[in-house]
N, C-alpha and C positions, 0 to 999 in steps of 0.2 A: 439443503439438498442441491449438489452439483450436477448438470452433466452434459454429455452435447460439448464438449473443448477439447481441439487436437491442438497439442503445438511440437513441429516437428523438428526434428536435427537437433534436437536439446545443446549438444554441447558444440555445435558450432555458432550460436545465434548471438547477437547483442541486444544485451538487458536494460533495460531501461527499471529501474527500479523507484517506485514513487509510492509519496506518504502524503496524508491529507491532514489538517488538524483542522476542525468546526466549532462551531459554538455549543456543541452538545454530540451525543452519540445517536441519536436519530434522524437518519437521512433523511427521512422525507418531510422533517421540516425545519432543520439545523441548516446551517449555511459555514462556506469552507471558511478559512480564514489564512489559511497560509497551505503553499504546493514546494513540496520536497522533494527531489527527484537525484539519482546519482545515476550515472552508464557505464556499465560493467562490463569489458572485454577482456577474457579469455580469465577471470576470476577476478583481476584489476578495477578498479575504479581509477576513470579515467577524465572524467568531468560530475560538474556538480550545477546542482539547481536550488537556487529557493524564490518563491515567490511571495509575500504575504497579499492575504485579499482582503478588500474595501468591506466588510459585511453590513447588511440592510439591518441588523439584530443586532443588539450586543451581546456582548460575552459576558456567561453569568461570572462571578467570583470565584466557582468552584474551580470552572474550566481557564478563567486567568492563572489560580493556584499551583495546577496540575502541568499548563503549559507553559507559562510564562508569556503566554500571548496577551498584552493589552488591551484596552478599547483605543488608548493614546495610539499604538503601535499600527494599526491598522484606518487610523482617520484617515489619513493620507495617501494610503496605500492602491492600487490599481484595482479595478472593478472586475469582477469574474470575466469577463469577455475578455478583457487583455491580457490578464494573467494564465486565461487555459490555452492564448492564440502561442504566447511566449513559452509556455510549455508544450505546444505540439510541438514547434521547433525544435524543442530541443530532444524529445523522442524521434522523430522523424525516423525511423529504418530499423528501429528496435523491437524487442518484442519485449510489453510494459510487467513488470514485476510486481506485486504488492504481501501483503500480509493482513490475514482477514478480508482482503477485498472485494472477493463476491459479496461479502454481507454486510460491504458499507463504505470502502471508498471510490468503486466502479458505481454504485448506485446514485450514492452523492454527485459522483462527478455528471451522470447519465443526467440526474435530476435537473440540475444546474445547466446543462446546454440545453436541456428543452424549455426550462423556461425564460433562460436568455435568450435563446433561436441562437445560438452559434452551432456550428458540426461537432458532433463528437471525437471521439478518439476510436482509431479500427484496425488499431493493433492487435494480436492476440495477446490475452493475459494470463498469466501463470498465479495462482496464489500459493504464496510457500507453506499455506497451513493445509489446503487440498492436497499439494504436494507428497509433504510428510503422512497427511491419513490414507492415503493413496498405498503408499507405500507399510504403512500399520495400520493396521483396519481394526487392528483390536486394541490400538487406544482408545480408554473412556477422558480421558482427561479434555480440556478446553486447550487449546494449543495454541496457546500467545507464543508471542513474541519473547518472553521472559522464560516458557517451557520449552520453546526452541535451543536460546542461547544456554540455557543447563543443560539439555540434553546432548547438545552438541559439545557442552563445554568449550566455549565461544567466550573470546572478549567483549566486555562491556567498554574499554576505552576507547577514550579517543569523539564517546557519541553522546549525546545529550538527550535521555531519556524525553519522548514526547512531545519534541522538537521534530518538527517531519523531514529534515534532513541527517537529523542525528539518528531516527527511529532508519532513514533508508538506508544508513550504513550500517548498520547493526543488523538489516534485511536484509543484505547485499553479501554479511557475512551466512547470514543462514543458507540463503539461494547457491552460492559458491559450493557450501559444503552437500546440502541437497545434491545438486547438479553433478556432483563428485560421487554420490553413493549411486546415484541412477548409472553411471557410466561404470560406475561396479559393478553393478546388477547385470550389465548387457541394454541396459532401456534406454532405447535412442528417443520415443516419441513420450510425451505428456499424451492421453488417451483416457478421456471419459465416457467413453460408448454406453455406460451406465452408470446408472443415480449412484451418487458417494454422501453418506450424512458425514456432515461434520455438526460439532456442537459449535455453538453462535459463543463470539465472546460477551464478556460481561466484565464491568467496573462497579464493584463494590460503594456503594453508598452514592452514586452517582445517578440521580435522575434524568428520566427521558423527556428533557421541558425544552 
């Protein structure tokens, strides 16, 4: 359950569109491993981000399988504090985009600055699956990522499934088109003055460890 988030001028604002991948699907005790991010003006993608992160846990097998993220790939890699200081950068004046993100990579990320002590991010955030139920309220279905791009009839090329860069240009397609039916509609502002359910996603045979 959403609510309490205005974001206003919809279609004049720059997007900063970002994905996370972790060692598991439970924020509150998974840790990130790689930040995605692309900046979207005027529907364009205009620059690109990726980060991988250093994680204190490893990554199980299932989630090396699914992402192609290694333990190898990430030895080496920069430690949450650098890689979220290098990603505010690069959001700096945007307003941050995601998919599923009230219910798991705004949290994650919230998680991770409080217990690093670094600042968070205080941009406003769009989720393009509140978006869409926003706008259908009488969808029962779970609205990935994968039920966006069919509904939309959206290309999958060009992006690399669960790759948090590849997942953000495949978000960037959905956000464009969203942001193209609100300006249909007449609706300039994002407005949650009241609670909106949306269903929580879920990954099939994929435990919460």
């Amino acid at each position: 359950m959403v609510h309490g988030i205005t974001v206003q001028d919809l279609a004049s604002r720059t997007y900063c569109v970002f994905d996370l991948e972790g060692t598991g699907i439970d924020f509150d005790r998974n840790h990130i491993t790689q930040i995605g991010a692309v900046r979207l003006e005027a529907g364009k993608i205009v620059r690109t981000f990726r980060a991988y992160v250093r994680s204190p846990r490893p990554i199980p097998p299932s989630i090396e399988a699914m992402t192609g993220i290694s333990n190898a790939m990430i030895q080496e890699a920069p430690a949450f504090p650098e890689a979220i200081r290098a990603f505010r950068a690069f959001c700096e004046g945007s307003v941050l985009a995601t998919q599923a993100g009230y219910e798991y990579d705004m949290p994650m990320l919230e998680r991770h600055c409080r217990e690093y002590g670094v600042p968070g991010l205080e941009q406003p955030v769009l989720d393009t699956k509140a978006m869409f139920a926003w706008l259908y309220p009488e969808c029962e279905a779970v609205i990935s990522t994968d039920y966006l791009l069919d509904y939309y009839h959206l290309s999958r090329e060009g992006a690399q499934r669960h790759d948090a860069l590849g997942d953000c240009v495949l978000i960037s397609r959905i956000l464009t088109q969203l942001l193209a039916e609100y300006k249909e509609r007449g609706i300039a502002d994002f407005r949650l003055d009241n609670s909106l359910t949306v269903r929580r996603f879920a990954i099939p045979g994929m435990a919460r460890t």
